[in-house]
C-alpha positions as CSV (number, residue, x, y, z in Angstrom):
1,X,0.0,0.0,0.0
2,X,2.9,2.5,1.0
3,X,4.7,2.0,-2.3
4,X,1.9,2.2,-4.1
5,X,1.0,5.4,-2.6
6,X,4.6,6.7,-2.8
7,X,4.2,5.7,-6.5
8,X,1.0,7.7,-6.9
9,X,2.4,10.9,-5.2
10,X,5.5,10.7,-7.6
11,X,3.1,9.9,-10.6
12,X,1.2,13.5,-9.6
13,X,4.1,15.6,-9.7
14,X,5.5,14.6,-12.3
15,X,1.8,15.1,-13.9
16,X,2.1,18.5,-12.0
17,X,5.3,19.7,-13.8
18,X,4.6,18.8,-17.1
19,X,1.2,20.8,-16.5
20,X,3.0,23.7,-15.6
21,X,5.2,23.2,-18.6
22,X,2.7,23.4,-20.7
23,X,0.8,26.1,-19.0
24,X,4.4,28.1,-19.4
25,X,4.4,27.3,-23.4
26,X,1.1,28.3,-24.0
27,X,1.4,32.0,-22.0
28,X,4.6,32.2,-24.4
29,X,2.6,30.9,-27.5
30,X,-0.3,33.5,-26.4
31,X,2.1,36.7,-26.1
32,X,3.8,35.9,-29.1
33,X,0.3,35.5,-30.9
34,X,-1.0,39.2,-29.7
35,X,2.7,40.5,-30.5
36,X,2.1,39.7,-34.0
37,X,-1.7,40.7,-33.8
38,X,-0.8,44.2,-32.4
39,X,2.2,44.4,-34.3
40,X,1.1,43.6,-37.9
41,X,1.3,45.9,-40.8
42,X,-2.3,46.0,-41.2
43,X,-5.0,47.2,-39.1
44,X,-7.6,44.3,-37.4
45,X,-10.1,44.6,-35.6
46,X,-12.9,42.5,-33.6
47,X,-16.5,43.5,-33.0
48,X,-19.8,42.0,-31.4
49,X,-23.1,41.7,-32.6
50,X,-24.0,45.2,-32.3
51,X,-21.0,46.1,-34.1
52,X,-18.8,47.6,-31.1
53,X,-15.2,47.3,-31.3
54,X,-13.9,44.3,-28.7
55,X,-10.5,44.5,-30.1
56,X,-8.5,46.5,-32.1
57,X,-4.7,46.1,-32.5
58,X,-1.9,48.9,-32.2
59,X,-1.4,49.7,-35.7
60,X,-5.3,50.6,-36.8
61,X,-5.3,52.5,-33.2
62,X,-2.2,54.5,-34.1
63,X,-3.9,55.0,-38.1
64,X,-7.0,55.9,-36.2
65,X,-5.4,58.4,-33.5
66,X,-7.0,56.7,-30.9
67,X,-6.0,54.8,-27.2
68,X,-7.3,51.5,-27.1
69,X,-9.9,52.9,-23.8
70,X,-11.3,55.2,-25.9
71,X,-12.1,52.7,-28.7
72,X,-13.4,49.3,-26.8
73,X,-16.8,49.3,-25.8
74,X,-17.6,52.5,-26.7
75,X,-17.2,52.8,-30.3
76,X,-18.6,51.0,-33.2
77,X,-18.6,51.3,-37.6
């Protein structure tokens, strides 16, 4: 019982450090992703069903003059 326990517990962390590995690729995967989104050449944008702006990225902001508060949730096409 003791060793199957002890294998259980080493079984978990080594479950628990590949989930953090993995948690720590994706973050990097993620800020690399909105780098390129707020960083492209080209404007983009995102907006709901009413047509307000949920996301815009750094290049149509600086084309439009804008901050990105001003823009999300209170503007729209």
């Amino acid at each position: 019982m003791e060793r199957a326990e002890a294998s259980l517990r080493e079984l978990n962390r080594n479950l628990e450090a590949r989930v953090r590995e993995r948690a720590a690729l994706l973050e990097k995967a993620t800020q690399e992703t909105e780098d390129i989104y707020n960083n492209a050449p080209c404007g983009h944008h995102t907006l709901d069903s009413n047509g307000a702006f949920v996301k815009i990225n750094d290049t149509e902001l600086a084309w439009l003059g804008y901050a990105r508060e001003e823009v999300i949730g209170s503007m729209g096409i």
